[in-house]
C-alpha positions in Angstrom: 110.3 114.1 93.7 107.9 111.0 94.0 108.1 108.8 91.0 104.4 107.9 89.7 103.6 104.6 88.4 101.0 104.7 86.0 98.9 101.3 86.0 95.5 101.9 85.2 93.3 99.1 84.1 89.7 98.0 83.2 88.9 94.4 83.3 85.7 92.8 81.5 85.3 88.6 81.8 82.4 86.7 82.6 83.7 83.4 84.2 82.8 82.6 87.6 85.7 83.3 89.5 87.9 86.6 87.9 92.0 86.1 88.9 92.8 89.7 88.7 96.7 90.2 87.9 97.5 93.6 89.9 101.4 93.4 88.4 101.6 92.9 84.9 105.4 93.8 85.3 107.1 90.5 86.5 108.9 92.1 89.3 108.5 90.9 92.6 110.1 93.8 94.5 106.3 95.6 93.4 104.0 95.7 96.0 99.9 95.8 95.5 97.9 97.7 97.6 93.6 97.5 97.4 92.5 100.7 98.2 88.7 100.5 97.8 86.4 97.0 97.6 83.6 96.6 94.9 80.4 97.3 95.5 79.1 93.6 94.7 80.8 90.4 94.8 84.0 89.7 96.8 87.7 89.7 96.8 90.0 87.0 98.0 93.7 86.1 98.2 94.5 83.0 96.0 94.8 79.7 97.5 97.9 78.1 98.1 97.3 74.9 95.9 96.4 77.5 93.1 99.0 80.3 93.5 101.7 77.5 93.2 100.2 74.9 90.6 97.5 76.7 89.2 94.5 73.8 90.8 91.1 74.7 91.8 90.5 75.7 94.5 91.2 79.5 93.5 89.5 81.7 96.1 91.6 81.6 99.7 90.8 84.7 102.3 88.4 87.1 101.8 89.8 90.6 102.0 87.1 92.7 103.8 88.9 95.8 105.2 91.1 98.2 103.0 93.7 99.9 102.7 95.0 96.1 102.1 98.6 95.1 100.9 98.6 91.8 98.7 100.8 89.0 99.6 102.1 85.9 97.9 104.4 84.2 99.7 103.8 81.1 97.2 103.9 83.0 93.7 105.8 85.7 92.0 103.0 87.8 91.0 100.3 90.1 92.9 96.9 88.7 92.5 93.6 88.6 94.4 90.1 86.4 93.1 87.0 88.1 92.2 84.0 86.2 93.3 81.0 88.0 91.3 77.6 88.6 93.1 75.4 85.2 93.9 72.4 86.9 92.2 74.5 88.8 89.2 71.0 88.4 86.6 69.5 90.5 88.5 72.1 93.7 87.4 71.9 95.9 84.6 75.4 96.9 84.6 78.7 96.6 86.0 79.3 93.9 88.8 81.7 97.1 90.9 85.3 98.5 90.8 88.1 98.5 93.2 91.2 101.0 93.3 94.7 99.6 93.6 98.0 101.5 94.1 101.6 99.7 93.2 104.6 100.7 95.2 108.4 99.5 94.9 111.2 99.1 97.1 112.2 102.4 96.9 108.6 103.3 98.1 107.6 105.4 94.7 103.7 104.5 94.2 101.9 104.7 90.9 98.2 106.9 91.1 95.5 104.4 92.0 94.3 102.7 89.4 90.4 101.3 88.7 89.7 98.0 88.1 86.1 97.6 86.3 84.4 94.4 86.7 81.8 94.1 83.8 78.8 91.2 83.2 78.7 89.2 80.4 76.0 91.8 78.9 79.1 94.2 78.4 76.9 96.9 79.9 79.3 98.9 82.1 76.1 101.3 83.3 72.4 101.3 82.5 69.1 102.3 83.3 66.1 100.0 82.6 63.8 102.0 84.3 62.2 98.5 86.1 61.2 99.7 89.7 61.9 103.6 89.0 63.4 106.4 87.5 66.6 105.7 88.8 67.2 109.6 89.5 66.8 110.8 86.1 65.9 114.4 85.7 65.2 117.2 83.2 66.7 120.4 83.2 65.9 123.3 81.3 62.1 124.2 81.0 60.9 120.9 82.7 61.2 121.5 86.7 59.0 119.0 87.4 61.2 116.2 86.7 60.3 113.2 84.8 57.5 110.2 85.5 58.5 106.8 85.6 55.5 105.1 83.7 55.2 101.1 84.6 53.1 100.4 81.4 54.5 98.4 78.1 54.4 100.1 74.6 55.7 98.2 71.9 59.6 98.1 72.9 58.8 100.8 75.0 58.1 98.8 78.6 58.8 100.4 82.5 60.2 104.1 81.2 60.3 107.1 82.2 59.0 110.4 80.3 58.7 114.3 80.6 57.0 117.0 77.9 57.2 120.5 77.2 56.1 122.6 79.9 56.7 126.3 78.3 57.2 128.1 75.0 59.6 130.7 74.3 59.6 131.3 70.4 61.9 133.7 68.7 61.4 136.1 65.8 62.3 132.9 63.5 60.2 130.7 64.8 62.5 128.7 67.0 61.9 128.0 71.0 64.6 128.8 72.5 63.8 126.8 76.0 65.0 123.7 75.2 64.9 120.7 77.7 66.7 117.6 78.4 66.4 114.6 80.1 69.4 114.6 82.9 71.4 111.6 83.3 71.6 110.6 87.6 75.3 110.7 89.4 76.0 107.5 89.0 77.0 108.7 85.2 79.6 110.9 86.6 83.0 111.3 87.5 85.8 108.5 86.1 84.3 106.6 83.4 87.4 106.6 81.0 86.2 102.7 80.7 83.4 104.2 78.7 86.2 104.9 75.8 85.1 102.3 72.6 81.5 101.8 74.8 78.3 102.3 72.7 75.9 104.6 74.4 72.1 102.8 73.5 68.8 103.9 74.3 65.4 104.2 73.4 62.9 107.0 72.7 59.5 107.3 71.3 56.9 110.2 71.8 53.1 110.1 72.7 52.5 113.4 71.4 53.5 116.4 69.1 54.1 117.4 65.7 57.1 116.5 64.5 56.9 117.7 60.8 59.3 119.5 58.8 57.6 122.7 59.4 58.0 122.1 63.1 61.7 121.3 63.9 63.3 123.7 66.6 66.2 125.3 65.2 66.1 122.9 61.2 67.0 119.7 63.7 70.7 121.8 64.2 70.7 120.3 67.7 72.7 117.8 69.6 70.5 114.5 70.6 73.1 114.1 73.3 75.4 116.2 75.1 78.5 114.9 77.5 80.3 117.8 79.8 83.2 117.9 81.9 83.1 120.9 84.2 86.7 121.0 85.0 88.0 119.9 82.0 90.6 121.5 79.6 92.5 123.4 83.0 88.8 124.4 83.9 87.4 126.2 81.1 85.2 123.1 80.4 84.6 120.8 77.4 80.9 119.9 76.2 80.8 117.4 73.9 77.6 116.6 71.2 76.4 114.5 69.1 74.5 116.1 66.4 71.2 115.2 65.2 71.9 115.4 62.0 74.5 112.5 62.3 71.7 110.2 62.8 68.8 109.4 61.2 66.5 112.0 62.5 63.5 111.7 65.0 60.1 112.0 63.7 58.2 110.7 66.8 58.3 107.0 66.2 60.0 104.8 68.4 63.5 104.5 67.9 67.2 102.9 69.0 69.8 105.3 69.1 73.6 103.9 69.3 76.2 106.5 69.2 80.1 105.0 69.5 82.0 106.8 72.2 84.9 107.3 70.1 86.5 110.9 68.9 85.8 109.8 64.9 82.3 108.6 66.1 80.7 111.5 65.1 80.6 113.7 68.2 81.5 117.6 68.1 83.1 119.9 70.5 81.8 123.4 71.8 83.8 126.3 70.7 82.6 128.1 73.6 82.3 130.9 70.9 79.1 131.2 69.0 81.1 132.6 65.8 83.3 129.1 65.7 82.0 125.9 64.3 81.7 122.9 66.3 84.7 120.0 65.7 85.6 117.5 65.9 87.9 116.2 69.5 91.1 115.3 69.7 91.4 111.3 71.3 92.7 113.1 74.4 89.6 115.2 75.1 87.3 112.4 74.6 89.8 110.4 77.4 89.5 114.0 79.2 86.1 114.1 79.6 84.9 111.1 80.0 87.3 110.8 83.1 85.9 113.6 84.8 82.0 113.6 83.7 79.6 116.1 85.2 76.8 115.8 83.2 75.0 114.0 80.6 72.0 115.1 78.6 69.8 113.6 76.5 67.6 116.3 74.3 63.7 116.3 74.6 62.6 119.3 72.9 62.7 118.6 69.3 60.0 120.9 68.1 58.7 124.4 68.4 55.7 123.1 70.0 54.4 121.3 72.3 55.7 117.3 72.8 55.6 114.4 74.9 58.9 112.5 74.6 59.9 108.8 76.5 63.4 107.3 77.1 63.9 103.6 77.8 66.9 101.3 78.4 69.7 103.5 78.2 72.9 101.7 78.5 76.9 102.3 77.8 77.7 98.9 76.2 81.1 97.3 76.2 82.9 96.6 72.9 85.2 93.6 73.5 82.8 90.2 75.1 85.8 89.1 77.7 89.5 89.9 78.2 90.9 93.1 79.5 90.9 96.4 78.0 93.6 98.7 79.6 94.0 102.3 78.7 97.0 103.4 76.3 100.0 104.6 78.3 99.6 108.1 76.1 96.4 108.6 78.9 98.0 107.5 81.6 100.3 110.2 82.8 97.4 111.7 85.0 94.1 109.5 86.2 92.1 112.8 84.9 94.0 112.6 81.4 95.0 116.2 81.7 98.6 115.2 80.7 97.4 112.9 78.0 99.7 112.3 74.6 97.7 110.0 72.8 
């Protein structure tokens, strides 16, 4: 049976030129293979001068073309340069990632691990909302979408909003079309980086009443909601993070920052409307956000009518610089499916 290698990594540094280490075990008989290139900046092999003595200059040959197997004649250890993006200011978020597999002599490989190359804003992804809405949607009673609005409010500046567009009120009172704000692809799939992040954002309403009187369902709702479609051998997980938890919305502007952690607050769905929500374990919070298919930010706060904005959303970093690599509990499967921790 094939032996697996489990060497997954996320990497977060802000110099100007990122020596990646591909082997942290100090075996030369392991082999590195780049699989897939970052979407900005630029890998090269080390130098010569640098992969014997350690000198300046560091970046040798660009590697351009994958799948590409990592050579160092000069050193013991498998390592490339990361050159980040000429223009990196301009990004509100992660520089890229690049996959990497490890192999040894006896030709067992590991799964392919993600390196994630992070600014030094420690935003790993983000929305600003600057040129447009970045493919945010709505789901539930809102099919029109949202509007990107290029005017500046208070802290409120180039953001995109949506409103009620239907009522559908129950015997006590509540309406039960809620909608949400829809987070674009980009948010999906592998994000296990995400784990210790800080999910930020801004949101402020033009209109509605948002007295006591008026809160859909007594404010019992999640202000976000993460899913995983597959996860948990397909049955699903959805993961919230109740209202309640935080200090409310009444309409005002306000920063939300909710830690993605499994004792940060955030509940799990039953998926039986007799249980409670709990709790997850650390595994299911690795499980889901390693296999993401949606995230949801709530708009309908009220039984009536509203008018509710969203700005700078971001998932911001913990640790400034270093490397943060997952535990080896969630690394017996890259979907965490197998994890211990």
């Amino acid at each position: 049976m094939e032996k697996k290698i489990n060497l997954f990594m996320m990497l977060l540094y802000s110099y100007m030129f990122v020596v990646v280490i591909l082997c942290f075990l100090h075996v030369t008989q392991m082999i590195a293979t780049i699989t897939s290139l970052p979407e900005s900046g630029t890998l090269h092999q080390l130098t010569q001068v640098f992969d014997l003595h350690g000198y300046d200059p560091k970046a040798g040959t660009q590697i351009t073309s994958v799948p590409f197997q990592i050579s160092s004649p000069y050193g013991s250890l498998s390592r490339v340069v990361y050159k980040r993006p000429k223009y990196d200011h301009e990004l509100y978020g992660e520089w890229g990632r690049f996959n990497y597999i490890m192999t040894d002599i006896h030709g067992n490989t590991s799964h392919e691990a993600t390196i994630v190359l992070i600014p030094p804003s420690r935003i790993i992804l983000g929305s600003n909302f600057l040129f447009s809405d970045e493919g945010w949607s709505t789901s539930g009673n809102r099919p029109d979408g949202v509007t990107h609005d290029r005017t500046t409010l208070g802290v409120m500046s180039y953001f995109i909003y949506s409103s009620d567009n239907s009522l559908n009120i129950q015997e006590k009172g509540y309406d039960r079309d809620l909608w949400h704000f829809e987070a674009p692809e980009k948010y999906h799939g592998w994000q296990a980086i995400m784990y210790g992040a800080t999910m930020k954002f801004d949101m402020s309403s033009f209109g509605g009443d948002y007295s006591i009187s008026k809160r859909n369902f007594e404010g019992k709702l999640n202000i976000v909601e993460i899913a995983c479609s597959h996860c948990n051998m397909n049955k699903g997980i959805t993961l919230g993070y109740p209202l309640s938890s935080t200090s409310g919305f009444d309409g005002q502007t306000k920063p939300f920052a909710l830690p993605l952690v499994e004792n940060g607050g955030w509940v799990k769905d039953p998926q039986n409307s007799n249980l409670e929500w709990t709790a997850p374990t650390r595994c299911e919070m690795y499980e889901v956000l390693s296999g993401i298919t949606s995230i949801r930010i709530l708009g309908d706060f009220t039984n009536w009518y509203e008018s509710i904005s969203i700005d700078n959303f971001q998932i911001v970093a913990n640790k400034v610089r270093g490397q943060y690599q997952m535990p080896l509990c969630a690394q017996q499967t890259r979907d965490n499916r197998k994890c211990t921790c």
